[in-house]
C-alpha positions in Angstrom: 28.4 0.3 16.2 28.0 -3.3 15.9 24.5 -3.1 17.7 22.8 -1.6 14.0 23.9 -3.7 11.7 22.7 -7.1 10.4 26.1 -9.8 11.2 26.9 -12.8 8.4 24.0 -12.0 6.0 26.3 -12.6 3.2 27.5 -15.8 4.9 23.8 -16.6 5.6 22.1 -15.6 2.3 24.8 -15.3 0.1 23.8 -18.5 -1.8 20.1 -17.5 -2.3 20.4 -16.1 -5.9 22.4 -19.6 -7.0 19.3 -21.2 -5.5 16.8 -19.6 -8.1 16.0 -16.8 -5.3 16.2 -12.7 -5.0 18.4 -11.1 -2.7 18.8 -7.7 -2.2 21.4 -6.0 0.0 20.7 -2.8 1.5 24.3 -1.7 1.5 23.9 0.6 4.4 23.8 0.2 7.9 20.6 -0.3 10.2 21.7 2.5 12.3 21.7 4.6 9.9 18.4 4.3 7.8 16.1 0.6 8.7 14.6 -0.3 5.6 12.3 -3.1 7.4 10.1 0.3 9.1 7.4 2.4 7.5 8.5 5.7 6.1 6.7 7.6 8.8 7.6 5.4 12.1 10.1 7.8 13.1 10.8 9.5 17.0 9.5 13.0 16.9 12.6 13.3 19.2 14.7 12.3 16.8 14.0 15.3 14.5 14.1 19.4 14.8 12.1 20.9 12.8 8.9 19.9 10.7 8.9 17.1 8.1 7.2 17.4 4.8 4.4 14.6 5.9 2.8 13.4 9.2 4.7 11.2 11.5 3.1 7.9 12.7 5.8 6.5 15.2 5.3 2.7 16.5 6.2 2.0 20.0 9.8 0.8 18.8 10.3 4.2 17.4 8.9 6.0 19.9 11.5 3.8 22.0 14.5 5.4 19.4 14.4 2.8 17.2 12.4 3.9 14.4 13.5 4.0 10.7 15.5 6.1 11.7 17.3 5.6 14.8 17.8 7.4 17.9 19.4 5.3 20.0 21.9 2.4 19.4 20.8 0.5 22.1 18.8 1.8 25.0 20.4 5.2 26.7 23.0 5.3 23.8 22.0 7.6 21.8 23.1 7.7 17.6 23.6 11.2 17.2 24.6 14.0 19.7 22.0 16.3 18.9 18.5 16.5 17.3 18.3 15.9 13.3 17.0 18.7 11.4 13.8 18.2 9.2 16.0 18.1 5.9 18.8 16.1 7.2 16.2 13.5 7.8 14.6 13.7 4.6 17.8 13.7 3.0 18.6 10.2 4.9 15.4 8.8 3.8 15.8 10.0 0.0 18.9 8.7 -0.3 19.2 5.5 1.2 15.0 4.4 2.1 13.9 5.4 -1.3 15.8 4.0 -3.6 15.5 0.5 -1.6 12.0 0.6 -1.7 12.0 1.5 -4.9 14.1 -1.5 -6.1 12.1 -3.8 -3.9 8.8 -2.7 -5.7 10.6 -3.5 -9.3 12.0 -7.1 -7.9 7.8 -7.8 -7.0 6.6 -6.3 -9.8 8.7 -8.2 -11.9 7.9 -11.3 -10.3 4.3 -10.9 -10.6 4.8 -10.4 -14.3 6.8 -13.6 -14.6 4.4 -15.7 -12.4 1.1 -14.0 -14.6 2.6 -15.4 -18.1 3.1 -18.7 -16.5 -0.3 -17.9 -15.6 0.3 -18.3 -12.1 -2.6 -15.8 -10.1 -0.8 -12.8 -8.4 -3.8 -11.9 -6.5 -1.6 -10.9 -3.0 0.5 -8.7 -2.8 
């Protein structure tokens, strides 16, 4: 499925930690779980079932593109059937959280190194 995944980025960005900057690889597909949506933008279509928090689908989810994806592209759909409540979950534990997660430690730890060059952190 060459529609849900992200072509050359190690071509592309490869270099980026030689060049004094952070790069973090996902190491899954797009298709499967998009790390660049919110948690909650996800089709209700998509799912069967309940899922342990409120869903607050964009129009690009609600389109089946959505952290988690219904479609590849438009009338192709990713799966043949509805996902149940867990299964999603499961997707998002595995895969979302943990590269959120390590995001938020590769900020945080550059906010600590910018405040004791006493460089001001104020956004975030």
């Amino acid at each position: 499925m060459l529609a849900g995944w992200d072509a050359h980025v190690e071509e592309l960005f490869g270099h980026t930690p030689q060049a004094g900057g952070t790069l973090l690889h996902a190491g899954f597909p797009r298709w499967l779980v998009d790390a660049n949506r919110a948690r909650d933008d996800l089709d209700p279509d998509l799912v069967e079932g309940q899922m342990p928090y409120a869903l607050r689908p964009s129009d690009k989810a609600r389109r089946g593109m959505g952290v988690l994806r219904r479609l590849a592209l438009p009338g192709v759909p990713v799966y043949a059937c509805r996902l149940p409540a867990s299964f999603a979950e499961q997707l998002l534990q595995r895969y979302y959280d943990p590269y959120h997660a390590a995001l938020a430690g590769l900020i945080d730890a550059q906010h600590a190194r910018l405040a004791r060059s006493g460089i001001s952190t104020a956004i975030r």
